[in-house]
C-alpha positions in Angstrom: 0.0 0.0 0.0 2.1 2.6 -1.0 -1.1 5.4 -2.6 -1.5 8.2 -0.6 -5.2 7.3 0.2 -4.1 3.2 0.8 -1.5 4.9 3.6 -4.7 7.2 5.0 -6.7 4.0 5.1 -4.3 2.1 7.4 -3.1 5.3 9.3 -7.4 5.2 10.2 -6.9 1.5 10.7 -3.9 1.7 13.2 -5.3 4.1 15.1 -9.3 5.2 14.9 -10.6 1.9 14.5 -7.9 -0.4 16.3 -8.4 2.3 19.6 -12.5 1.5 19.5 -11.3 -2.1 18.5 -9.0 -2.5 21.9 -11.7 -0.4 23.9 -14.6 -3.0 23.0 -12.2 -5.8 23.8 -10.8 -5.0 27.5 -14.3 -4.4 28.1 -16.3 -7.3 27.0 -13.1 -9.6 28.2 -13.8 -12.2 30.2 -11.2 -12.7 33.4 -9.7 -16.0 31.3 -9.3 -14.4 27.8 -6.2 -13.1 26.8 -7.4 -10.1 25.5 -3.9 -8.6 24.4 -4.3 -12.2 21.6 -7.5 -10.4 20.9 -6.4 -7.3 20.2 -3.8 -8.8 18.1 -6.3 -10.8 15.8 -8.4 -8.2 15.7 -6.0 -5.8 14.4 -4.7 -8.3 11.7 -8.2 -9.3 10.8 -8.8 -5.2 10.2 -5.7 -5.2 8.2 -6.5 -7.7 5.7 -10.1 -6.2 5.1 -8.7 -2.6 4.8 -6.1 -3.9 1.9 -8.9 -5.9 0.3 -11.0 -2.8 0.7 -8.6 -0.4 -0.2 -9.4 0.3 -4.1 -13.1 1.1 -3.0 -11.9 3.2 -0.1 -9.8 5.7 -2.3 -12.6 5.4 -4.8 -15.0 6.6 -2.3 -12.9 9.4 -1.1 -12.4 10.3 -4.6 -15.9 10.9 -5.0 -16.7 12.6 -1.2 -13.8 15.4 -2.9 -15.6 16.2 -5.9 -19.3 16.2 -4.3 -18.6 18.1 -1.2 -18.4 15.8 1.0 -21.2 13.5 0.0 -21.4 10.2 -1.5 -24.1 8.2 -2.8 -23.7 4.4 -3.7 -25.8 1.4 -3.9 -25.1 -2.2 -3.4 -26.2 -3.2 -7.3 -22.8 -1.9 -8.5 -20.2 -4.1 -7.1 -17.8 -0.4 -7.0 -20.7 1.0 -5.1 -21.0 -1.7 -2.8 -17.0 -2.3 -2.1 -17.5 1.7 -1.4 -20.4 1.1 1.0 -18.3 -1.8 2.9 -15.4 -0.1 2.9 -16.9 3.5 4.7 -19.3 1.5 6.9 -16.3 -0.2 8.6 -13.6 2.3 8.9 -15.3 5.7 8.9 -18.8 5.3 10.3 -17.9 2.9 12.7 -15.6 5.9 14.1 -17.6 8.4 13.3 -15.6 9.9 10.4 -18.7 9.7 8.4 -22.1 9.3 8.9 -25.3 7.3 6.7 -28.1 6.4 5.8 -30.0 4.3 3.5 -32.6 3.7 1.9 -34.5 0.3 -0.1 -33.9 -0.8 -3.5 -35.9 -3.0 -5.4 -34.9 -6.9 -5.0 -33.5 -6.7 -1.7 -30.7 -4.1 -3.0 -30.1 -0.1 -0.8 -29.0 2.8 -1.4 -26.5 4.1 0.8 -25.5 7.8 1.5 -22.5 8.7 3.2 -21.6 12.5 4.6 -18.3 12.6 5.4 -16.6 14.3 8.3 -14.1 16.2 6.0 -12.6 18.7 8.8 -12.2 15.6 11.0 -11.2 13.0 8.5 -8.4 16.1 6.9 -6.9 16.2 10.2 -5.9 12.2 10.3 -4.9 12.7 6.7 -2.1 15.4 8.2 -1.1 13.3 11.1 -0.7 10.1 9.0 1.2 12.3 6.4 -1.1 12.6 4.1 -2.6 15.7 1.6 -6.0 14.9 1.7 -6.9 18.0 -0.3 -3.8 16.9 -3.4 -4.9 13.1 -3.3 -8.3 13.2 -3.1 -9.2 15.8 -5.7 -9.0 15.3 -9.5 -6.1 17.7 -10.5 -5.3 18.5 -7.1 -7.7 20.7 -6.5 -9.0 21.5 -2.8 -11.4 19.0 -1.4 -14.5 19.7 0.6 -13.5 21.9 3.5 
């Protein structure tokens, strides 16, 4: 993962989602479970979804930067839905973005995502990352 937006991804990984990860795990532990093993697995369980999920990820930012913030996807387009998995598990979960969705016919949704651009511009910076360069066709500014 060398991309700009694949280093963003695991920077959110590392420390976002794997800090909520070790939270939920010291406090559903049970007094005989190694939870420090937990944490482990967990963390290499999220690793191997966020490289998996990685082209939808910068996909999805991609879009966020040239619609304000906003995406819209639905789980019909297999990009849409990669995008969909993807922001439900690494920015919604901590609260980087928010959703909603809506029915499709067949059993398919809709999903809308607003991204927290101030928020999620500020963990681009601390993992090294120019959110507004990468994100935008061009390089022009993304969302602020």
């Amino acid at each position: 993962m060398a991309d700009p937006l694949d280093k963003l991804l695991m920077y959110i990984v590392e420390h976002p989602v794997m800090d909520a990860e070790s939270r939920g795990a010291e406090i559903t532990a049970s007094a005989t479970q190694n939870v420090r093993e937990a944490i482990v697995s967990i963390g290499a369980d999220q690793r191997q979804d966020a490289t998996r999920l990685a082209p939808y990820f910068a996909e999805g930012i991609k879009r966020a930067a040239r619609n304000g913030g906003s995406v819209t996807v639905d789980d019909t387009d297999p990009m849409g839905n990669g995008i969909a998995d993807a922001f439900a598990r690494f920015l919604v979960t901590v609260n980087l973005a928010s959703s909603s969705s809506h029915d499709l016919p067949n059993g398919h949704y809709s999903y809308n995502f607003e991204l927290n651009w101030p928020q999620l511009q500020a963990i681009a910076q601390r993992a090294g990352v120019d959110l507004g360069t990468v994100a935008s066709p061009g390089g022009a500014p993304a969302p602020r």
